[in-house]
C-alpha positions in Angstrom: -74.3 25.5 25.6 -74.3 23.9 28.9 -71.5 25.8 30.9 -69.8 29.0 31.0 -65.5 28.2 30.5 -64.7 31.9 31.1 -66.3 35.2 31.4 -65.4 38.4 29.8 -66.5 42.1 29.2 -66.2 41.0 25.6 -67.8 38.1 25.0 -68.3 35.0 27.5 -66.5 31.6 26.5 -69.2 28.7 26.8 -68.9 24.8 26.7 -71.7 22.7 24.7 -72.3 19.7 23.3 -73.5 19.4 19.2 -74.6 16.3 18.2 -72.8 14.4 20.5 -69.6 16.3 19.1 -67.7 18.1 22.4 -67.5 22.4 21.5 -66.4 26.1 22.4 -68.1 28.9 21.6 -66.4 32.3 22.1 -68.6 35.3 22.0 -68.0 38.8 20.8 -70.4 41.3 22.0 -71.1 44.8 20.1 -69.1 48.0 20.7 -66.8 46.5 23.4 -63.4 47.8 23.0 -60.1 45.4 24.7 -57.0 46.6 26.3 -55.4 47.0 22.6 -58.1 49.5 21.3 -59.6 47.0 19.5 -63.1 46.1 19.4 -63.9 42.9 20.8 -65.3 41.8 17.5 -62.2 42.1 15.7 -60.3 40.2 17.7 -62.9 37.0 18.0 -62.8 37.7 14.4 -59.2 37.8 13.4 -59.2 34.0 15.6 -61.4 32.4 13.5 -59.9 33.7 9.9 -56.6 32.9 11.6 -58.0 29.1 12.7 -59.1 28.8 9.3 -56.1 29.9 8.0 -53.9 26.9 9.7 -55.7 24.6 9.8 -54.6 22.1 12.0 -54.9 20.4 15.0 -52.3 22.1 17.0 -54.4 24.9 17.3 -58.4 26.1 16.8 -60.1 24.3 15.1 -63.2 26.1 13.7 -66.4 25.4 13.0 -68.9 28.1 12.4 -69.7 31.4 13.4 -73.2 32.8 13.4 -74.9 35.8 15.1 -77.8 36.3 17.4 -79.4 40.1 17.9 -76.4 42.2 17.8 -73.8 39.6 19.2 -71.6 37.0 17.4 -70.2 33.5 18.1 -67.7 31.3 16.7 -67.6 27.8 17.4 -64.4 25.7 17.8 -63.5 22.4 18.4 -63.4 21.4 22.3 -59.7 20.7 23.2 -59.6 18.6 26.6 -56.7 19.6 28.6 -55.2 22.2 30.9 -53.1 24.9 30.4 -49.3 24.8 30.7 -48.8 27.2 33.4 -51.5 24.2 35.4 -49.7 22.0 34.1 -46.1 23.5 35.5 -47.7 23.8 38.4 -48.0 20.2 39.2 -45.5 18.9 37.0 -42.7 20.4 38.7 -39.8 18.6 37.1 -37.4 18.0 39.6 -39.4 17.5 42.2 -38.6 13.5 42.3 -36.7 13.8 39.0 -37.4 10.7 36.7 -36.3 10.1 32.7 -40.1 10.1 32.4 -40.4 13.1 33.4 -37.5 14.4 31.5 -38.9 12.4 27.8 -42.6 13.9 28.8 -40.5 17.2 29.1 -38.6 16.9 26.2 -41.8 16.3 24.1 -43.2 19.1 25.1 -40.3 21.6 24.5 -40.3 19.8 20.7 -43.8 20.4 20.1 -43.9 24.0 20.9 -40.9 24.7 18.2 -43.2 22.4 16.2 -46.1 24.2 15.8 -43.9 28.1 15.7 -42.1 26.7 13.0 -46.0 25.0 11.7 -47.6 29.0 12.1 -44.5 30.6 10.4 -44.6 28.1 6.8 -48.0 29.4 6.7 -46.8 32.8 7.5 -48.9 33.9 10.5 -47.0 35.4 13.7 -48.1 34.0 17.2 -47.4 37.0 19.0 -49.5 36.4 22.3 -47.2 33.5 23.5 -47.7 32.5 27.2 -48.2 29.1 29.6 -52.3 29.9 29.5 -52.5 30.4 25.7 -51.2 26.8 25.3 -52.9 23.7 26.3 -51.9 20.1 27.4 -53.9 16.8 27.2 -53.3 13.4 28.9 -51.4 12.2 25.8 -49.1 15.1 25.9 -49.9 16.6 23.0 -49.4 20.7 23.0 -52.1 23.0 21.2 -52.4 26.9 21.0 -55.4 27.9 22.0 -55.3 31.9 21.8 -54.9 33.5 18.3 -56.6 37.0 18.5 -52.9 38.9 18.5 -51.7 36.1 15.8 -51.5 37.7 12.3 -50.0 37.8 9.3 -46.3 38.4 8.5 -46.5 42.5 8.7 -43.2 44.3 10.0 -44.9 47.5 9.2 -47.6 47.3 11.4 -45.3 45.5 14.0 -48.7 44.4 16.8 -47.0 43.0 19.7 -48.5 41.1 23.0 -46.6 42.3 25.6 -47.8 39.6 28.5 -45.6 40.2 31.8 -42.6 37.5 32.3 -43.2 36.8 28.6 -42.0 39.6 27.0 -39.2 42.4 27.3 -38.8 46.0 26.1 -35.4 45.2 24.7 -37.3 43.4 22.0 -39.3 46.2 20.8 -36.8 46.8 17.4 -36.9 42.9 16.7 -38.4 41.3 14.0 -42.2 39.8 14.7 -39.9 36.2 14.0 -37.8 37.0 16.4 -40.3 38.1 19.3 -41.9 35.0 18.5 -38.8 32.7 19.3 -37.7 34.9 22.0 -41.3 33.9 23.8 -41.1 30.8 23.0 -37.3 30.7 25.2 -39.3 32.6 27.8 -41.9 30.0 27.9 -39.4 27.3 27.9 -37.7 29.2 31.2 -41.1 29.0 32.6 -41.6 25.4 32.2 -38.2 24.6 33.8 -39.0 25.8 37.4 -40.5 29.5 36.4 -37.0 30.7 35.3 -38.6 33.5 32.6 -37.0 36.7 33.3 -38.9 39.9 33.7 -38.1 43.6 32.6 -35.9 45.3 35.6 -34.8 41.9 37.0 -31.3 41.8 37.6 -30.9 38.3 36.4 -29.9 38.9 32.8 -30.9 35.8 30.4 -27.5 35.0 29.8 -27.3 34.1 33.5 -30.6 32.8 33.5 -29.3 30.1 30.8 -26.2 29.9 32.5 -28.6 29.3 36.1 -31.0 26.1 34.4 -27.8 24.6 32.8 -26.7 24.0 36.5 -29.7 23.2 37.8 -30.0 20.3 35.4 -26.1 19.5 35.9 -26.9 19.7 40.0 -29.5 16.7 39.4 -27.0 14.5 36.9 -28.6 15.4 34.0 -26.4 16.2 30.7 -28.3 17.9 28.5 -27.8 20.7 25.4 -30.9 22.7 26.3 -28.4 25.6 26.3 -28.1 25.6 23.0 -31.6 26.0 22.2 -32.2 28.5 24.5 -29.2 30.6 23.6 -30.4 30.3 20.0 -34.3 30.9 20.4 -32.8 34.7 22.6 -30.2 35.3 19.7 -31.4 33.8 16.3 -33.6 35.1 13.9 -34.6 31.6 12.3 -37.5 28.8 12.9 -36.0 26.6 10.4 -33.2 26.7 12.7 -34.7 26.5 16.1 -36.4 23.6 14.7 -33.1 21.7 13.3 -31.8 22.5 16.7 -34.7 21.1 18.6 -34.3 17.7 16.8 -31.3 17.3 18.3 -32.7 17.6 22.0 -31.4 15.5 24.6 -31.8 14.9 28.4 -29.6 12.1 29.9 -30.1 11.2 33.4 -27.4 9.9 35.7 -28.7 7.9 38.5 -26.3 5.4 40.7 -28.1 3.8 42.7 -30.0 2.4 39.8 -26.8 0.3 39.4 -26.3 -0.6 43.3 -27.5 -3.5 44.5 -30.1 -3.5 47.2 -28.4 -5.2 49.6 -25.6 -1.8 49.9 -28.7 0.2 50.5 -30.6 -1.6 53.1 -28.0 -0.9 55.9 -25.8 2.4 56.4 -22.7 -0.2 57.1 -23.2 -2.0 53.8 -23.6 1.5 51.8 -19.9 2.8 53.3 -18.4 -0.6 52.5 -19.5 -0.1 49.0 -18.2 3.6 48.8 -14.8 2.4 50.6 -14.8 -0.6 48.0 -15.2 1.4 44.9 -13.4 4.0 46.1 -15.6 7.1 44.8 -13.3 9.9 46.5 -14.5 12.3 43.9 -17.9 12.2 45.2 -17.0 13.9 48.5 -15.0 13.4 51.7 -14.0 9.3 51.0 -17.1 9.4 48.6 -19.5 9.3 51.8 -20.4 12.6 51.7 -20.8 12.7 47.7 -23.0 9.2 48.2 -25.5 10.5 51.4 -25.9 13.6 49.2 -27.0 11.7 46.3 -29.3 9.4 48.3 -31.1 12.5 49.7 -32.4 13.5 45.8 -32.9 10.0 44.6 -34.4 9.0 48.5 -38.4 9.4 46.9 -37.0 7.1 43.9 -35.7 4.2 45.9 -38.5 4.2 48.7 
């Protein structure tokens, strides 16, 4: 182990190399109880059964535990990456909107149903679903990094993460399914400019949908994210959320693209364009409609 990742009460999360292979290794020290009355133990416990138990690349991926004096480790896989809520950070998708952006965006949203609908075939619950429990790498590719609240399917015991901005008290009666795709919306919010709603807001989700539908309309993108969202706050199945993911789509509007350059190297040659096509719609003898446009798309053209 060469560097400390994270440090904890519980256990310290180190980096190391073994035989030239990249690792993790959590630690659980003795007797240490967590926020959820568990000992510290269990959980680092529970994650490695739970790693085991899916067994894929999306999330965990384990390779031995082992103990030294009264302490345990478990050794996992190094994922290279950051976590989403970095990632949102500096991301921020329409700041100098491009259909890259909105394809890198649309992979991501697909991959998180992905690997829900992935822990729920093998029957294991999530539960603690937030931006830093996920990962990103330079290809893209989406991991969950987190699982000591996942567990099996158990709606008598009914364990719930309740992470701020995540989660909401109206959910308390739901299904462990249904938490799970209600985070997953909550995430999605999160991603789109840190739209996830929190208990006692007065922005209701409904409007909160309503509130990113325009956003996207306000930059020329159609798009049915809506009915994603609205099903993944509503619906009770994955098999669902992931027909409906399938179907994702961002389309992009952009203009200028199909201006020529020479209307957009003088202001004079840009109105007799507007006056020429006659885009009145667009605002007051489509100037007004056209200068607002070329303020959004003004980072594009430069």
């Amino acid at each position: 182990m060469t560097k400390i990742i994270r440090q904890n009460n519980g256990g310290n999360i180190y980096f190391g190399t073994v035989k030239n292979q990249k690792i993790i290794v959590k630690e659980s020290r003795a007797n240490i109880l967590t926020f959820v009355n568990l000992k510290s133990e269990e959980l680092r416990e529970n994650e490695f059964f739970m790693s085991e138990l899916l067994n894929s690349a999306d999330f965990l991926q384990p390779i031995e535990k082992f103990s030294a004096w009264i302490n345990h480790y478990y050794v996992y896989k190094f994922i290279d990456g950051q976590t989403l809520r970095e990632f949102q950070s500096k991301f921020s998708l329409f700041d100098n909107l491009t259909e890259n952006k909105l394809v890198i965006f649309s992979k991501i949203i697909k991959q998180l149903i992905e690997i829900l609908g992935e822990a729920h075939h093998k029957m294991v619950i999530l539960d603690d679903i937030h931006p830093d429990n996920f990962l990103i790498d330079k290809a893209y590719k989406i991991h969950f990094i987190d699982l000591e609240s996942a567990h099996k399917f158990n709606e008598l015991e009914k364990v719930t993460a309740k992470t701020k901005g995540f989660y909401l008290k109206i959910w308390s009666k739901l299904t462990e399914t249904e938490k799970d795709l209600r985070k997953v919306g909550q995430l999605i919010l999160f991603l789109i400019g840190q739209l996830n709603v929190f208990n006692q807001q007065e922005r209701s989700l409904e409007e909160t949908i309503i509130l990113a539908a325009k956003i996207f309309e306000r930059f020329e993108v159609e798009t049915n994210i809506s009915d994603l969202l609205i099903y993944l706050f509503t619906g009770s199945s994955t098999k669902k959320a992931l027909e409906i993911s399938k179907k994702l789509y961002f389309y992009k509007s952009d203009i200028f693209l199909h201006i020529s350059k020479e209307y957009l190297e003088e202001p004079k040659n840009l109105v007799t364009f507007i006056k020429e096509n006659k885009f009145e719609h667009l605002g007051l003898n489509g100037l007004t409609g056209y200068l607002w446009k070329l303020s959004i798309f003004r980072k594009k053209i430069d």
